[in-house]
C-alpha angles and dihedrals in degrees: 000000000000118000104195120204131200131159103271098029156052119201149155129243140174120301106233078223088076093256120123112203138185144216138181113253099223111214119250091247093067113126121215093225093068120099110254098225117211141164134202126196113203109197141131117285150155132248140171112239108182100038140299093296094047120098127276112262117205107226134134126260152189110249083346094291122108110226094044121238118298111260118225117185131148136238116268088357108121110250118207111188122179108203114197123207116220103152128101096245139043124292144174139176130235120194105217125222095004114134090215137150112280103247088066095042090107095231106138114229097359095057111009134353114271116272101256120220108266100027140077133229121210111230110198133177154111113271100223101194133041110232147116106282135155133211133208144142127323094184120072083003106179093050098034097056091035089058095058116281111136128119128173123233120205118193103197120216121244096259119035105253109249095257127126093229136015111207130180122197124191119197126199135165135219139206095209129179114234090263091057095252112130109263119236134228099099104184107022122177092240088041098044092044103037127039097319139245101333115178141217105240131051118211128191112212091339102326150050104282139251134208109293108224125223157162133255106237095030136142122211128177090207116187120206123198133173128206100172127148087238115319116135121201146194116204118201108193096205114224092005137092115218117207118213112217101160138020121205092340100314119104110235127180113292112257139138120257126246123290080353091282124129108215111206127177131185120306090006125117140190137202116215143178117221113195106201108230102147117121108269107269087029127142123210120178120224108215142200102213097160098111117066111247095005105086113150141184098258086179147310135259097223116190127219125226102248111061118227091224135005099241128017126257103259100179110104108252111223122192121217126270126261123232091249104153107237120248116247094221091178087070097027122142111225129226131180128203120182120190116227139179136040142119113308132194114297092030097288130145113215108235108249098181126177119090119331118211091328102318143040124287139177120248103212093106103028120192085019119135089350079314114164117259102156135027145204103224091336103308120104119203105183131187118043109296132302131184114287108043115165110223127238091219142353121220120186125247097280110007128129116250116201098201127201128192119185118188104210089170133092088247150082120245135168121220124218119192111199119229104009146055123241124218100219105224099176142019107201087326095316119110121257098231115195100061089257133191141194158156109205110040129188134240121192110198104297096006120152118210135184128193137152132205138175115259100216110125102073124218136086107290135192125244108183149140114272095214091105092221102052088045089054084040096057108282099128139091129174122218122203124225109201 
C-alpha cells in the first residue's frame, strides 16, 4: 500500500507487493470538525495468497480483502464506522493503539455486547494521536485472526511529512494445507503452551511478495505492521539503514535500530525512513532473520535505472509529537505484573497455581479445551474477554502507573495494554534511549520491563499477550481506571 504525497495532492499508486489500493481524495474545503463516515462488511470469502495462479483459499474478510481495506482518518476528525456482521458466529473490532474512549474499545462483554450475526454496531471516536495502527476481532480471537480479519488504520498527521512515498506493509503469516486451505487444529496444546500458532507462508499486504521497485535517491516513510498469530520477525533491510522515527504509533527520536534489525513482534509496528541509496538496477534483499536457522528472503528493494534525485536526502526526519500526557514518575503508583506458565524444556509445564479462569484446574492438559496454560500472578483468564471481569489492579482517574512486567517464562511474549501508550523507562535495569512509547511492548524469556502512563481515560481495560494462543491460554488481565 503507497500513499504518495506531493504538495498539492494526495493519491494513491501501485503497491510494489502487487496490491493496487484506493482512497478517497477529501476535498480542501473539508473541515476537521465533520464526521468521517465508514462502513465495514465481515463476511467469508476467498483469496488468493501466493499469486494470481495460486489456489483459492476460504477466510473471512473485511469488505472480502484480506487484508481488510486500508483505513485513512485523520487526527482529532470524528470517525463513525459501521461494522456488519455476516458470519456465523460472534465479532467485535478493536481498534488497536488507539487511545479511545472504553465503550468503543471492541472487548465483548467487558466493553460492548458481542456483534451478533446478522446485525451491525456503530464504533465512534476521535482518533488523539497521528500514527500507523490496525485494527481486528476481539471475540473468538485465535480463529478469527487467523481466518483472515485484520485492516490497517492510518491516522494522518495535520500536515503531509516531507517523504516521496508513504508505504505501508502488513505482514501476516499462515499456516496453510498443501492444497492452500487453512489447516486446522486452532489451539492446539504445543501451540497454546509454547510460542503459539506460527505459520508456513508469509504474505505482504495480502500476498507473497514481490520485488518492491525504487529509486535511488529516494525517500520513503515506510510503515510495518505485523498481524501475525504469533510470528515475530526481524527485518534486515541489506545495504540500507532504516531510521526509526515511531513506534506503534507514537514518534519517537530518530535513531537506527540495533545491529540494523527491526524487531517486530505481533501486533507492533514501526515507522521508518529509507533513504534509497542503492546503484541504479541494483537488487537488495529485505530479510527476516528472527528465528535461528530460518532466515528468508521477505522481498527485494529493486532499483530502477533512472535515479529520483541525484543525491539522497541526509537530514533526520522527525514526526511531530502526540499529545500523550507525561507520567509523573516522582508520585507514581506502582504496579507489578509478573508472566507465568508455559512449556518448559523436557516437556514440563511450570507450574503457574493460584486461581485459573475463575476456578481451579488441573494442569495435566494445559491449553486444552480453553483450557489455562499461563498466568498473570497466579490467575488465568482465558478466551477474549466477558462481563465481570475482576480487575488486577485499580488506578484512580490521573494518576501516574509505574508499571513492572516481569517474564518469568521460557518465552517471548509481547505484551499489549488497551486504551493507553506506554512510555518504556527501562529494559532489565538499562535505560530505554530514544523517549519511546508504546503499546504493545516486548519480553524476551526472563526479561524485566518498566514502563508509566497516565491514567486518564477511565474503564476496565485489558492488558494481554498478543500471541493469540497465550492470551486464549490465560495470558491476559484486565486494570480499572476509576
Amino acid at each position: 500500500m503507497d500513499f504518495s504525497h506531493s504538495i498539492s495532492r494526495r493519491r494513491f499508486v501501485v503497491a510494489a507487493a502487487g496490491v493496487a489500493a484506493a482512497t478517497l481524495v477529501r476535498p480542501a474545503t473539508l473541515r476537521a470538525s465533520a464526521v468521517d463516515e465508514r462502513r465495514i462488511r465481515i463476511a467469508p470469502g476467498q483469496v488468493r495468497f501466493t499469486g494470481p495462479n495460486g489456489p483459492f483459499t476460504p477466510v473471512w474478510a473485511y469488505d472480502g480483502t484480506v487484508p481488510g481495506p486500508m483505513l485513512r482518518l485523520r487526527q482529532g476528525q470524528p470517525a463513525r464506522i459501521t461494522v456488519e456482521n455476516a458470519l456465523d458466529e460472534d465479532t467485535t473490532v478493536h481498534w488497536h493503539g488507539i487511545r479511545l474512549q472504553n465503550a468503543m474499545d471492541g472487548v465483548p462483554g467487558l466493553t460492548q455486547p458481542p456483534i451478533k450475526p446478522g446485525t451491525d454496531f456503530v464504533y465512534e471516536f476521535t482518533p488523539p494521536d497521528a500514527g500507523t495502527f490496525w485494527y481486528h476481532p476481539h471475540a473468538d480471537s485465535l480463529v478469527q485472526l487467523g481466518r483472515g480479519l485484520a485492516g490497517a488504520l492510518v491516522v494522518e498527521e495535520a500536515e503531509p511529512v516531507a517523504v516521496d512515498r508513504d508505504l505501508l506493509w502488513l505482514l501476516q503469516d499462515w499456516r496453510l494445507a498443501a492444497d492452500g486451505q487453512i489447516a486446522g487444529g486452532f489451539g492446539s496444546m504445543m501451540d497454546a503452551s509454547m510460542s503459539g500458532r506460527v505459520g508456513n507462508v508469509v504474505t505482504l499486504n495480502g500476498t507473497t511478495p514481490t520485488d518492491l521497485s525504487v529509486k535511488t535517491g529516494e525517500r520513503v516513510r515506510l510503515r510495518l505492521a505485523n498481524a501475525s498469530l504469533a510470528r515475530m520477525m526481524a527485518l534486515r533491510f541489506e545495504g540500507h539503514r532504516p531510521v526509526v522515527v515511531a513506534i506503534d504509533g507514537q514518534p519517537c527520536e530518530p535513531h537506527e535500530p540495533d545491529d540494523g534489525r527491526l524487531v517486530l513482534a505481533p501486533a507492533m509496528r514501526i515507522d521508518v525512513v529509507l533513504d534509497m541509496q542503492g546503484d541504479p538496477g541494483s537488487r537488495h534483499a529485505v530479510i527476516d532473520d528472527f528465528y535461528d536457522g530460518l532466515a528468508y528472503t521477505l522481498t527485494n528493494l529493486a532499483y530502477d535505472k533512472a535515479p529520483f534525485r541525484a543525491h539522497p536526502l541526509t537530514a533526520y526526519l522527525a514526526l511531530p509529537r502526540n499529545p500523550v500526557p507525561a507520567p509523573d514518575l516522582a508520585n507514581a503508583v506502582r504496579q507489578e505484573i509478573v508472566l507465568q506458565g508455559g512449556m518448559m524444556g523436557g516437556g514440563k509445564l511450570k507450574g503457574v497455581g493460584g486461581m485459573m479462569g475463575g476456578g481451579m484446574m488441573g494442569m495435566g492438559m494445559p491449553g486444552m479445551n480453553g483450557g489455562a496454560a499461563w498466568a498473570i500472578n497466579g490467575m488465568s483468564m482465558t478466551g477474549d474477554g466477558h462481563a465481570g471481569m475482576a480487575p488486577q489492579f485499580t488506578l484512580p482517574r490521573g494518576a501516574t502507573c509505574h508499571l513492572t512486567m516481569r517474564n518469568e517464562t521460557a518465552w517471548w511474549h509481547p505484551m499489549h495494554v488497551h486504551g493507553f501508550s506506554l512510555s518504556v523507562l527501562s529494559h532489565n535495569g538499562s535505560p530505554v534511549p530514544h523517549r519511546q512509547w508504546q503499546d504493545t511492548v516486548l519480553l524476551a524469556p526472563k526479561d524485566t520491563i518498566e514502563c508509566a502512563f497516565v491514567a486518564d481515560n477511565p474503564g476496565d481495560w485489558m492488558l494481554h499477550c498478543h500471541v493469540a494462543d497465550h492470551q486464549m491460554a490465560g495470558l491476559m488481565t484486565v486494570f480499572r481506571v476509576t
